[in-house]
C-alpha positions in Angstrom: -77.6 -85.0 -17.9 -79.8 -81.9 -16.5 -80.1 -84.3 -13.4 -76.9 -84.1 -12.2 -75.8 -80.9 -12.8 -76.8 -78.3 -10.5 -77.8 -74.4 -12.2 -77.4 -71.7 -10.3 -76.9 -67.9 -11.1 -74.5 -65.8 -10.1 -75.2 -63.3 -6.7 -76.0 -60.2 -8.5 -75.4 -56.7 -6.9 -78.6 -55.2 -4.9 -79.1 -52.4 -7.7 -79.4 -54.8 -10.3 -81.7 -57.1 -8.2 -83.7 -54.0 -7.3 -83.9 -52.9 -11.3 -85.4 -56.2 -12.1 -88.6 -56.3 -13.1 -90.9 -59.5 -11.7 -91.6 -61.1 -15.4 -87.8 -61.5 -16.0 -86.8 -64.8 -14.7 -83.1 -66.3 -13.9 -81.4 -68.4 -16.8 -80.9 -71.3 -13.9 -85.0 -70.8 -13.5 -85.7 -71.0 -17.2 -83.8 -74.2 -17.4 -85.2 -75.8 -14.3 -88.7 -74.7 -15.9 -88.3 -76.2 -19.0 -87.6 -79.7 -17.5 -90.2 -79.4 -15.1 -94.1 -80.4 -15.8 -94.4 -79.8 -12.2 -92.6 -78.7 -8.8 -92.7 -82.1 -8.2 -91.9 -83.9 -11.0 -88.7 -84.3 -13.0 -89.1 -85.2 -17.0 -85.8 -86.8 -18.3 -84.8 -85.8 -21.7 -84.7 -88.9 -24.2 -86.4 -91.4 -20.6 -88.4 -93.0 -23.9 -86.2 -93.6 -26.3 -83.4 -95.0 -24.1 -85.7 -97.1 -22.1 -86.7 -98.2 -25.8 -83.2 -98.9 -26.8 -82.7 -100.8 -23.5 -86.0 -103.3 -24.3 -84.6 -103.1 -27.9 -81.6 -105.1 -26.5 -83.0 -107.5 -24.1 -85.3 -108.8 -26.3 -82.2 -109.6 -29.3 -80.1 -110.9 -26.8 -81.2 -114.2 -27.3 -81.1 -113.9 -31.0 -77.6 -112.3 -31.3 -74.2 -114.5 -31.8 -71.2 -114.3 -30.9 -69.0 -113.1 -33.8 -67.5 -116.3 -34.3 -70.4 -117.0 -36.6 -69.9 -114.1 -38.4 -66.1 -114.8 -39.2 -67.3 -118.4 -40.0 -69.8 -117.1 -43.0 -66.9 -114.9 -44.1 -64.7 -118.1 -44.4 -67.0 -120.3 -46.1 -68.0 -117.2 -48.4 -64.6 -116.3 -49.2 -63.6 -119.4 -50.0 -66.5 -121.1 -52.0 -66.6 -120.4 -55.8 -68.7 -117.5 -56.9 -70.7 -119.9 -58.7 -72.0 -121.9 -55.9 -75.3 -121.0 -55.2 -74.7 -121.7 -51.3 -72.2 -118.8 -51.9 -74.7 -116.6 -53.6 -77.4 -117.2 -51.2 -74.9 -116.2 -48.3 -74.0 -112.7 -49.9 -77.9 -112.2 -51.0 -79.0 -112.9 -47.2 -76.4 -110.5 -45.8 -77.8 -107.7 -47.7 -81.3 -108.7 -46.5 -80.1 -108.4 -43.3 -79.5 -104.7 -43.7 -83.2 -104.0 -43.7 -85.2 -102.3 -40.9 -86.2 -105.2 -38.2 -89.5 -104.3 -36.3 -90.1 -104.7 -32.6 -93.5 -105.7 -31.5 -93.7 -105.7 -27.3 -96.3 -107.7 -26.3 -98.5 -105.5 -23.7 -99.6 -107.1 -20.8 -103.4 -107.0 -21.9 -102.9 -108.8 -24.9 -101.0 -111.7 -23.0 -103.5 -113.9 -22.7 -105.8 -116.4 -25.3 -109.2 -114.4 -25.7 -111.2 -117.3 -26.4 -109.5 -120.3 -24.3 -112.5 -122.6 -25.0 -111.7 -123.0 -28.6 -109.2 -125.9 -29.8 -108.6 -124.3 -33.2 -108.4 -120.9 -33.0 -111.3 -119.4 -35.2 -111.0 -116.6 -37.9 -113.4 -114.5 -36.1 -111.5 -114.8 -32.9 -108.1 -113.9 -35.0 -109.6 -110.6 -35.3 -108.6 -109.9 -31.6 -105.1 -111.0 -32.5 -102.2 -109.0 -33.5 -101.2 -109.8 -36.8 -97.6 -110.0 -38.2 -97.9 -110.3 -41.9 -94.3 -108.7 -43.8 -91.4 -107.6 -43.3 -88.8 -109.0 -40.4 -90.2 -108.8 -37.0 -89.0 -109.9 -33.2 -91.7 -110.5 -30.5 -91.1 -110.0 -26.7 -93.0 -109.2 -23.6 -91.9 -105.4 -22.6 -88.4 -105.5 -21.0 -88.3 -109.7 -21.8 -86.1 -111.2 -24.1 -87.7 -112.3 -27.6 -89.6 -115.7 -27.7 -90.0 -115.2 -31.9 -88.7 -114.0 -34.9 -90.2 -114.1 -38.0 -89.0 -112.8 -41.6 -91.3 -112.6 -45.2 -89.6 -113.2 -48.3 -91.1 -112.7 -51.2 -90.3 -114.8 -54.3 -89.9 -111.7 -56.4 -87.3 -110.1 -53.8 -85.2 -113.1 -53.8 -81.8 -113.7 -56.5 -82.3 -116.7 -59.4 -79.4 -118.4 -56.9 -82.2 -118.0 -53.8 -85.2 -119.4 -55.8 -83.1 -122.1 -56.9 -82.0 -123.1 -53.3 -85.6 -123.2 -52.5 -87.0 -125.5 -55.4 -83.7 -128.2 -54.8 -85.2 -127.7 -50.6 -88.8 -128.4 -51.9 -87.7 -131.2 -54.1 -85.4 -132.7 -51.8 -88.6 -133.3 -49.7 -90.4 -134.5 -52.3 -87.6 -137.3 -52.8 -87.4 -138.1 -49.4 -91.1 -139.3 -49.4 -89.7 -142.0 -51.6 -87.8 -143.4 -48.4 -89.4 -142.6 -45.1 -93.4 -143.3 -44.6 -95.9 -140.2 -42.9 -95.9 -139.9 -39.4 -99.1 -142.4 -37.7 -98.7 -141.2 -34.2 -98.5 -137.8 -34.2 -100.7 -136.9 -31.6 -101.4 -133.3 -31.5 -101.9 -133.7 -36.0 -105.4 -133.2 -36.5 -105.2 -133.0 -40.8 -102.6 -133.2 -43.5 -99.7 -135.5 -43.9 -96.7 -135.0 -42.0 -92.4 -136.6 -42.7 -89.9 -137.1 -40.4 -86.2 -136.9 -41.4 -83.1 -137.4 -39.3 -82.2 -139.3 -36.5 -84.1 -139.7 -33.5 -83.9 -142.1 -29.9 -84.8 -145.6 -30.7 -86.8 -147.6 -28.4 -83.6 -149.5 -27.0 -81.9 -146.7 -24.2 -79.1 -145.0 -25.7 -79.7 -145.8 -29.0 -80.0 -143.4 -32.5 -81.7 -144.8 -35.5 -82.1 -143.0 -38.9 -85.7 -142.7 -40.0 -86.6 -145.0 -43.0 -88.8 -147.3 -44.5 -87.2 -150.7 -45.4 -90.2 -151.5 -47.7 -89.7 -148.3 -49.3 -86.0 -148.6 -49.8 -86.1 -152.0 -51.3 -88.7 -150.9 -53.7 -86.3 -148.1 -54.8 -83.2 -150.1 -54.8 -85.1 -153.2 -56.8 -85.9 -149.9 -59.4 -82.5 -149.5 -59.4 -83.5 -145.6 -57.9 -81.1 -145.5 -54.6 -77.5 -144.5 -55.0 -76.5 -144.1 -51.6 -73.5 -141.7 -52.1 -75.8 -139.5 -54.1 -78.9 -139.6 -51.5 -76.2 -138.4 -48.7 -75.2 -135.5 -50.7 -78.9 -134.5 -51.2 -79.5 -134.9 -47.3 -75.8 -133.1 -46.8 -77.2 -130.0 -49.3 -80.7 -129.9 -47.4 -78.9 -129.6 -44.4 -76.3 -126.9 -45.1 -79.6 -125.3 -46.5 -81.2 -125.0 -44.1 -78.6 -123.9 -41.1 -77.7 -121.1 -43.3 -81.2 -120.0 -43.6 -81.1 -120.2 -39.3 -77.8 -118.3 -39.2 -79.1 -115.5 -40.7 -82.2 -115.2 -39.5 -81.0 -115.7 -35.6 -77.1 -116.5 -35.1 -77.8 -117.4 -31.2 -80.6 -119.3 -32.1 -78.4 -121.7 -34.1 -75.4 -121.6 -31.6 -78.1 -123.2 -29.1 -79.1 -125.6 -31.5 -75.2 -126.4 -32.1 -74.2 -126.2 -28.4 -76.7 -129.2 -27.8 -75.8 -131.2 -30.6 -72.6 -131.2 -29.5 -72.6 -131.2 -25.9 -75.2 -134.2 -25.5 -73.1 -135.7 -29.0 -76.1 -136.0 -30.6 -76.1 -137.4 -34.6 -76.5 -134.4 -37.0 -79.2 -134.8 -39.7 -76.3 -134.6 -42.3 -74.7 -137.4 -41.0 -75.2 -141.1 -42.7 -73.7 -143.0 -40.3 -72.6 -142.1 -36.3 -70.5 -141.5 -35.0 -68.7 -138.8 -37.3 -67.2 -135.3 -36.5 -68.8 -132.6 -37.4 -68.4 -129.9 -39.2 -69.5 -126.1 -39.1 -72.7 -126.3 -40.3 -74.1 -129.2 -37.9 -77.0 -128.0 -35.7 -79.9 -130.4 -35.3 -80.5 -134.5 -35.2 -83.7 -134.2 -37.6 -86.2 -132.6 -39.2 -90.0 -133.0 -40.2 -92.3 -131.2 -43.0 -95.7 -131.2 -43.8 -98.2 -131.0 -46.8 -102.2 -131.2 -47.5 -103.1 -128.8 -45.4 -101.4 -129.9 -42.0 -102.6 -128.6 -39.1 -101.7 -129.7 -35.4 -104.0 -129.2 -32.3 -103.1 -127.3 -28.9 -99.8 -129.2 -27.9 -96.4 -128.9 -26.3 -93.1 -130.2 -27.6 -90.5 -131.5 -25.3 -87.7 -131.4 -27.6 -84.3 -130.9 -26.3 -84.2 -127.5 -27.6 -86.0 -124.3 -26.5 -86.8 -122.4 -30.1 -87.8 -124.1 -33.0 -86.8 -123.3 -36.6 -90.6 -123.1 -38.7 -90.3 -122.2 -42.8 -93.4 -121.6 -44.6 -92.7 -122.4 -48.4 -95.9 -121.9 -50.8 -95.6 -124.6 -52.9 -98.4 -125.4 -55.8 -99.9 -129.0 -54.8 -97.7 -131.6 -56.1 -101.1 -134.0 -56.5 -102.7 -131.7 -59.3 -99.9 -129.8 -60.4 -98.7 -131.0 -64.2 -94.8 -131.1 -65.0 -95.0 -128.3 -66.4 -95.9 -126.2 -63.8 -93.5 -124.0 -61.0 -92.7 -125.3 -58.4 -93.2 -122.1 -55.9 -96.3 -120.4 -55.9 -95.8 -116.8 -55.2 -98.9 -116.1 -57.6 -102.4 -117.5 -58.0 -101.8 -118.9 -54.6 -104.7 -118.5 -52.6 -104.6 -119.9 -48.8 -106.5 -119.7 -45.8 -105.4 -119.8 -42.2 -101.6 -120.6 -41.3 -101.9 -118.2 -38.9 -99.3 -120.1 -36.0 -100.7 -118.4 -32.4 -97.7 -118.3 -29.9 -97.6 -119.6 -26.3 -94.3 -119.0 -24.5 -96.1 -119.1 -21.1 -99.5 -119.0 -22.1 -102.0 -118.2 -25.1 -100.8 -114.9 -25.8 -103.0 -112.8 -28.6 -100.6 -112.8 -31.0 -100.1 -114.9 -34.5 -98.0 -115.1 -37.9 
C-alpha cells in the first residue's frame, strides 16, 4: 500500500538541479500528488470497496455454515436415487445459489417507523419504505450483521421436480386441516385463519404434546381416512421439505435452529412420538401456516429461536377453486399487501 511505502528520489547532481525547469516535477512528487486531494488529506486506493467487502462479511456471518452442512447435502445427494425429487430439488437449489445475492445496508435515516401511530401499516405510508421485490437479498444495518434474508422464486424458473415439492407442501397442509383445528387465541391475528403443527409445551411443566384435534381424528378414523404410518410419512416429507428449503437459503440459520433442538432436546416436528434420535434433517419442534388473507397486528414472538423461517406460496383459494384447477398461482394471481415490515430493534423503513 502507497501508505506505507515511503518515495523519495534520488540526490541529483547540482547541474542537473540547476537545468531543471520549475514545471517539471519529481516522480516521488507525482505519486504523492496523485494520492493526495489535499496536503492534508490521504485518499486510500480501493478504502470503498474493501470497507464494502468487510460490511459484505459481517452481515453473512450469521447466515453462513460451517461446511459440515455442505458435506452433509453432498451425502444425502450422492446417495439418494436420481429420481427422488428431494434429490432433484437439492441439485436445482445449488445452482440457484450461484446467482448474484444483493446487499441492502440499512442507512441510519431509514431506521426508524415513519408513521408509528398506525397499527397496520398503510399503502400510502409504504411508499416511504424500501421495497425488496426479486431476486435474493440480505438486509443489515451498515457494518451489523444481517437480521433478513429473503429469496423470489418464480414458478416458471423452477424444475417440474421443484413445482412438484411445492404442490405435495401445499397439499400436505391442506390434509393436515383434516386433523388439527385453527388457532382461537392467537393474539396479535387480526384476519384470516391460521394452523399449528408440531409439538409444543403443554400446560403441565415439562411436558410436549403434539397438536391435534381428537374430534377431528375420530371423524377421520370412523371414515376409515387415518393410516397412521402413512400420515407420519407425509409429516416426515413436509419436514425434510422444508429444512432443505432453510439449508439453502441460510446454512447458519438452520444450524441455530438445530443447535436448540438439540441442546434443550426439544421433539422435532418429524417425530410421532418422543423421545427419538434424530436424524440430519431435524431442526424445529413445529410449525404454523396461514390462509384467507391472514394478517397479524404489531407483535413480538418469544420463541426460543432468534430468526424465523417465513415462505410465501401463491396458492389459488382452495374455497372457489374447482378440481380442475392448479394448484400454484404464478398467473392471474392478483394480491394486495403482504408487504412484512421488519423490526430487529425497532420499526425500521423497510418491507418484503
Amino acid at each position: 500500500m502507497f501508505r506505507n511505502r515511503t518515495s523519495t528520489s534520488p540526490t541529483q547532481p547540482p547541474d542537473l538541479l540547476a537545468s531543471t525547469k520549475p514545471h517539471h516535477q519529481p516522480l516521488s512528487s507525482l505519486v504523492k500528488n496523485r494520492f493526495r486531494t489535499s496536503s492534508k488529506k490521504r485518499v486510500r486506493p480501493g478504502k470503498d470497496i474493501k470497507r464494502w467487502a468487510l460490511n459484505k462479511k459481517k452481515a453473512s456471518a450469521p447466515l453462513e455454515g460451517s461446511s459440515s452442512i455442505n458435506r452433509t447435502e453432498d451425502a444425502e445427494t450422492h446417495d439418494a436415487p436420481d429420481s427422488d425429487p428431494t434429490t432433484n430439488n437439492n441439485k436445482h437449489s445449488q445452482k440457484n445459489q450461484e446467482q448474484h445475492v444483493y446487499f441492502y445496508f440499512v442507512p441510519p435515516h431509514q431506521q426508524f417507523d415513519p408513521n408509528p401511530s398506525e397499527v397496520i401499516t398503510t399503502q400510502k405510508t409504504l411508499q416511504h419504505y424500501h421495497h425488496l421485490t426479486h431476486g435474493t437479498c440480505i438486509a443489515a444495518p451498515r457494518g451489523g450483521p444481517a437480521f433478513c434474508k429473503v429469496k423470489y422464486v418464480p414458478f416458471a424458473s423452477m424444475s417440474p421436480e421443484q413445482i412438484q415439492g411445492w404442490e405435495k407442501l401445499v397439499c400436505h397442509f391442506f390434509d393436515r386441516t383434516n386433523y388439527v383445528e385453527a388457532v382461537k387465541n392467537n393474539g396479535p391475528q387480526m384476519a384470516g385463519d391460521m394452523w399449528a403443527d408440531g409439538w409444543r409445551k403443554c400446560s403441565k411443566k415439562e411436558s410436549f404434546g403434539r397438536y391435534c384435534s381428537v374430534g377431528k381424528l375420530v371423524k377421520m378414523m370412523r371414515r376409515a381416512n387415518y393410516n397412521p404410518r402413512d400420515e407420519a410419512t407425509s409429516i416426515k416429507e413436509a419436514s425434510d421439505f422444508i429444512a432443505i428449503q432453510l439449508q439453502h437459503l441460510a446454512p447458519g440459520v438452520f444450524e441455530s435452529y438445530r443447535e436448540t433442538l438439540i441442546s434443550k432436546k426439544l421433539p422435532s416436528m418429524a417425530h410421532m412420538e418422543y423421545p427419538l434420535p434424530y436424524d440430519a434433517l431435524d431442526f424445529a419442534s413445529f410449525l404454523t401456516f396461514t390462509m384467507y388473507n391472514f394478517h397479524n397486528g404489531p407483535h413480538k414472538d418469544s420463541d426460543a429461536n432468534n430468526w424465523t423461517l417465513v415462505c410465501w406460496i401463491p396458492i389459488f383459494n382452495p374455497r372457489t377453486a374447482s378440481d380442475d384447477d392448479p394448484i400454484l398461482a404464478d398467473e392471474g394471481f392478483d394480491m394486495l399487501g403482504v408487504q412484512f415490515s421488519h423490526t430487529p430493534d425497532s420499526s425500521w423503513s423497510f418491507s418484503i
